[in-house]
N, C-alpha and C positions, 0 to 999 in steps of 0.2 A: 432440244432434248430436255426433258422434265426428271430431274434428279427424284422428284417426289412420291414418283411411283414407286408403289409395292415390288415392281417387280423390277425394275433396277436397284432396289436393295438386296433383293435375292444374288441378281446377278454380281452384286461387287462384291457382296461376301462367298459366293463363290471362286470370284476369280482372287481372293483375298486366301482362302483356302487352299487354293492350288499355287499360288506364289509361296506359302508358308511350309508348305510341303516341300517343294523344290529346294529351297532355302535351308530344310533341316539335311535336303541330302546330300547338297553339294558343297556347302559354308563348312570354312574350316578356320581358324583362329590361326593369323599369320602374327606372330609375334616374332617383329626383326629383334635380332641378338645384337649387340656394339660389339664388332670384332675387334679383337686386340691387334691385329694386323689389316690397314686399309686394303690390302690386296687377297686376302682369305675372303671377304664376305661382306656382304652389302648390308649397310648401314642406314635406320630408321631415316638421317637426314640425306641421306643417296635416295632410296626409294620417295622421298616427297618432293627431291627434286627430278627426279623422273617424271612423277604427275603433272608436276606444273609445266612443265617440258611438254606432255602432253596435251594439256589445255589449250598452251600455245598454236601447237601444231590445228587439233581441232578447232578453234578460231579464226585459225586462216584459212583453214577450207572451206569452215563456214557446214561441216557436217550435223547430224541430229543429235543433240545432247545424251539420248541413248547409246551412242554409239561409244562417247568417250568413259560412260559408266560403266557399259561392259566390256572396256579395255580397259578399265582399272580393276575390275574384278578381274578378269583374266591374271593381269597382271599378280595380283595377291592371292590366287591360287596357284602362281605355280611358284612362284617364290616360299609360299607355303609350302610347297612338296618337292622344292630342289636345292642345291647348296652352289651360288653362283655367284661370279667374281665380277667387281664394280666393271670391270673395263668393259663384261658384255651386257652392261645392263641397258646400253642405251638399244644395243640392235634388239636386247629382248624386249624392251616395253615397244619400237616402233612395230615389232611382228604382232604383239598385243595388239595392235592399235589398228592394225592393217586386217588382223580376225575377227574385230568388231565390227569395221567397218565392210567386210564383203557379208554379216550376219545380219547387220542392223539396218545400211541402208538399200536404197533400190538399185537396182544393177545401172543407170544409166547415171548415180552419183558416186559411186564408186571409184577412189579415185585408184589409174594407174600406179604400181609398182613404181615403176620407174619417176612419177611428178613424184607421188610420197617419200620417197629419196631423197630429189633435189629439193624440195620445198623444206622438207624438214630438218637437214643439215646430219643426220646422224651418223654419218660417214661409215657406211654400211655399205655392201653391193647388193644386189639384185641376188644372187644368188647364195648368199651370208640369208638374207631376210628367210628365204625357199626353205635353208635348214632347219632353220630357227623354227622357223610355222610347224614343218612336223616333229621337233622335239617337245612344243609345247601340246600339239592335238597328241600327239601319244603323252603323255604325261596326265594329260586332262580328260584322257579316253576318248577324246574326240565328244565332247558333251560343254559343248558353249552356252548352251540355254540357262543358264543362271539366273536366276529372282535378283536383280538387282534393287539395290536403296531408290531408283527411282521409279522402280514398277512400282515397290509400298507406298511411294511418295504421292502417286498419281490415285492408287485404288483410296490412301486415308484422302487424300483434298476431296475426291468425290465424294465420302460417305459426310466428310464436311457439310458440304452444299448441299446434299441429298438430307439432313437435319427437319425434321417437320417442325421444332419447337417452336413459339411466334418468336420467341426473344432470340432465338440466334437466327432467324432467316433474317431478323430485321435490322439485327446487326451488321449481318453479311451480304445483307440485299444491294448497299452501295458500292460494295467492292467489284471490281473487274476480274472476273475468275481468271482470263488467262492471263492478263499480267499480274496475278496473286500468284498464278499457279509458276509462271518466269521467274517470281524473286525470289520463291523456295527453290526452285533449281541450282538459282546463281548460290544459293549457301549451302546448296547440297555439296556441288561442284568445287564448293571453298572448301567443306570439311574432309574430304577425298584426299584431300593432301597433305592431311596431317596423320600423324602414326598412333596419334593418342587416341584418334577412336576405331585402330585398326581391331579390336580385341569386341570392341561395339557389332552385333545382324546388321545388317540392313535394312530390317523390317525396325526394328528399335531406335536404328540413326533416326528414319524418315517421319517415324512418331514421334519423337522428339522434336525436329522439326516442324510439327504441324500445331503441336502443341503449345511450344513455344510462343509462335504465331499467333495462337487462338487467346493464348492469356493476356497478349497487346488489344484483343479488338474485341470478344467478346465479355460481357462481364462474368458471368456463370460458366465459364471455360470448361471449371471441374467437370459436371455433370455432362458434357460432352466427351471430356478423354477420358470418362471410367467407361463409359460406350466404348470407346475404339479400345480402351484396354480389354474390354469384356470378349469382344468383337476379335481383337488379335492372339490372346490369350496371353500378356504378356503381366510380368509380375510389375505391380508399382514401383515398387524400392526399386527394381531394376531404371526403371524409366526414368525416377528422380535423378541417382546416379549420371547416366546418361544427360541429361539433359544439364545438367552443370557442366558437361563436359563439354558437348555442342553451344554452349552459352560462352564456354573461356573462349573456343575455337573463332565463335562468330564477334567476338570481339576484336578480335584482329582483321578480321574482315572490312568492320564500318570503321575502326580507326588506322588506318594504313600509316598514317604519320606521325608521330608522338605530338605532345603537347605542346613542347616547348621547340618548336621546327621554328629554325631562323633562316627567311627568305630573304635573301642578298642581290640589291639589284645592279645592273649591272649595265650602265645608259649607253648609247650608241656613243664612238669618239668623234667629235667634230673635228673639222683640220687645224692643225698648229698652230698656235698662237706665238707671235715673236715681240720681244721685249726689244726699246731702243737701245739696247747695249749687246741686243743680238741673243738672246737667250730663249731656249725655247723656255714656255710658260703653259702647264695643265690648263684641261679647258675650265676647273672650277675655279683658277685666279685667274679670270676675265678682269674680273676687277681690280686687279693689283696692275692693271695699264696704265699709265696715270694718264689723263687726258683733260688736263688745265682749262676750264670755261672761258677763263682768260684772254689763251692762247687763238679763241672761234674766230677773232677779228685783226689776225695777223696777217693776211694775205693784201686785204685794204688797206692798210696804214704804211706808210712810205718807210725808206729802209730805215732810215736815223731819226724816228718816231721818239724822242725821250718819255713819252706816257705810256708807252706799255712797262711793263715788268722785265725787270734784270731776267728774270729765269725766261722769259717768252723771247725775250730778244735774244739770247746766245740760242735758240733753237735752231738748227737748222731748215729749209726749207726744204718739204717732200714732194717727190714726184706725183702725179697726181694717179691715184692707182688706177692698175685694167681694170677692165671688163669684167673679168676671169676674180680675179679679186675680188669687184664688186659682188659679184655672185655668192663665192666662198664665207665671204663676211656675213650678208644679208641672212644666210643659210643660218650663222653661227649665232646672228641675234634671234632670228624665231626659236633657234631651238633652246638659249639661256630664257626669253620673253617665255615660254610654255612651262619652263624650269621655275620658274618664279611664280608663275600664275599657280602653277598646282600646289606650292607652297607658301602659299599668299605672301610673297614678298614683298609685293610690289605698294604695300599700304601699312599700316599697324596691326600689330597681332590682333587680335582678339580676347579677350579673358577666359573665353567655352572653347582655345580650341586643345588640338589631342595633347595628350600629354607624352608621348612617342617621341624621341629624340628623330630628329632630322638624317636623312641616309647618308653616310659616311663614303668617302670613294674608297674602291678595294686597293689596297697595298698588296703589291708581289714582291715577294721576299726571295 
């Protein structure tokens, strides 16, 4: 498909036209309220964890990324238009989820009632979900077709690609369109769950989004998003706003784990080590054994030997161990012998090596 023609410019800014329209008629600005009482009213961090609750579920079905954006919209319009208690929120977003999914995908992926139940744990019945569906189509007029953040998301990446300029096709020429057009998804899908850009279109989420993008990879970005702003009719300063805000959002995204995260490891236990006075001994004083060089040539030398050592001669003599022993032991030096090698013990340090203190055994307190 050749993005360059005339005439699939025509048609994306049509269908770019008819998305923004729908968009003016059905978008409503859900701004959750912080109830003074957890049981009066659902709470900005209730409803984001609702989302990701639904991410979940949609991941394990493994259904079409459209389906769980418009059972998020679903979801923030009716919340927008009703006043409803945390304990039903989960059976209302899974009938969200379950309205999207008989709209967006094909009748033979759709999943049953009854899997979407058990798979999803929302501890709901079959016939709780039944009510739920027609308080939310009467609430929403029965009018699910909603311009979602990723219909915009999909018409701006094409008018993207569809660009004649030399210097952004040649920029963009290396790129793989659909797995460019996969990773704006996954950070679509990340910002959906945060409340801070519930007040943000969807047409203005998903510019932002593209934008973003465009300023990592092309050099002259500008001159491409005053196009898509010309093109969407949206105000700059709005878009600037916006896009600080999708920037705080998507930083949480690529950094999941703080800076300073301390991984504690945590080695398999070897079998117990016993000292000659009967004590058990940690597997890391192996070496608190004492085992005399001495003592190697006690077996050969007759009982009343006066050249060995006072301490080798009061030793008793040991039974010579099993099998089963043999094993357990042999076991215990590969895995001190591998303990050493990774930690080059088994020679002199080096001068170049880490400066990282050595891993310490966990103490349970």
């Amino acid at each position: 498909m050749k993005f360059a023609e005339p005439l699939e410019g025509r048609k994306l800014s049509f269908l770019l036209e008819n998305a923004a329209s729908r968009e003016a008629k059905l978008w409503k600005v859900y701004v959750p309220k912080k109830p003074s009482n957890q049981d009066t009213d659902i709470s900005p961090a209730q409803r984001d964890e609702a989302v990701r609750w639904l991410a979940d579920v949609h991941h394990q079905l493994k259904l079409y990324p459209e389906t769980l954006c418009l059972a998020v919209s679903i979801l923030d319009r009716f919340l927008s238009a009703i006043k409803a208690r945390p304990k039903y929120l989960r059976c209302i977003a899974i009938t969200c989820f379950f309205l999207a999914a008989k709209t967006s995908e094909e009748d033979e992926r759709i999943p049953a009632l009854s899997e979407l139940i058990s798979s999803s744990n929302c501890g709901c019945t079959p016939s709780e979900v039944l009510r739920m569906e027609r308080i939310i189509l009467d609430k929403l007029s029965w009018d699910l077709h909603a311009a979602t953040p990723l219909d915009f998301l999909h018409i701006f990446h094409a008018m993207v690609f569809s660009c004649k300029a030399g210097h952004l096709s040649g920029a963009l020429s290396a790129l793989n369109r659909s797995q460019h057009l996969a990773l704006l998804t996954q950070e679509l899908l990340h910002c959906l769950s945060h409340n801070a850009l519930l007040p943000v279109r969807g047409s203005m989420l998903a510019l932002a989004l593209v934008t973003l993008q465009l300023e990592k990879l092309c050099p002259d970005w500008l001159a491409l998003t005053a196009d898509l702003l010309r093109k969407a009719q949206i105000v700059s300063s709005e878009l600037i706003g916006c896009r600080e805000l999708v920037a705080r959002c998507l930083s949480t995204h690529t950094a999941s784990l703080p800076p300073n995260t301390v991984y504690i490891c945590h080695p398999l236990r070897p079998p117990p080590l016993e000292s000659r006075d009967g004590r058990v001994l940690p597997p890391w004083h192996l070496s608190a054994v004492p085992t005399p060089p001495a003592c190697s040539h006690r077996d050969r030398s007759p009982p009343g030997d006066s050249s060995l050592p006072r301490s080798c001669a009061s030793l008793p003599l040991r039974r010579k161990p099993s099998a089963k022993r043999k094993v357990e032991q042999m076991d215990v030096d590969e895995y001190f012998d591998g303990i050493k090698r990774l930690y080059n013990e088994d020679g002199p340090q080096e001068s170049g090596s880490s400066p990282c203190p050595a891993l310490q055994p966990v103490t349970t307190s």
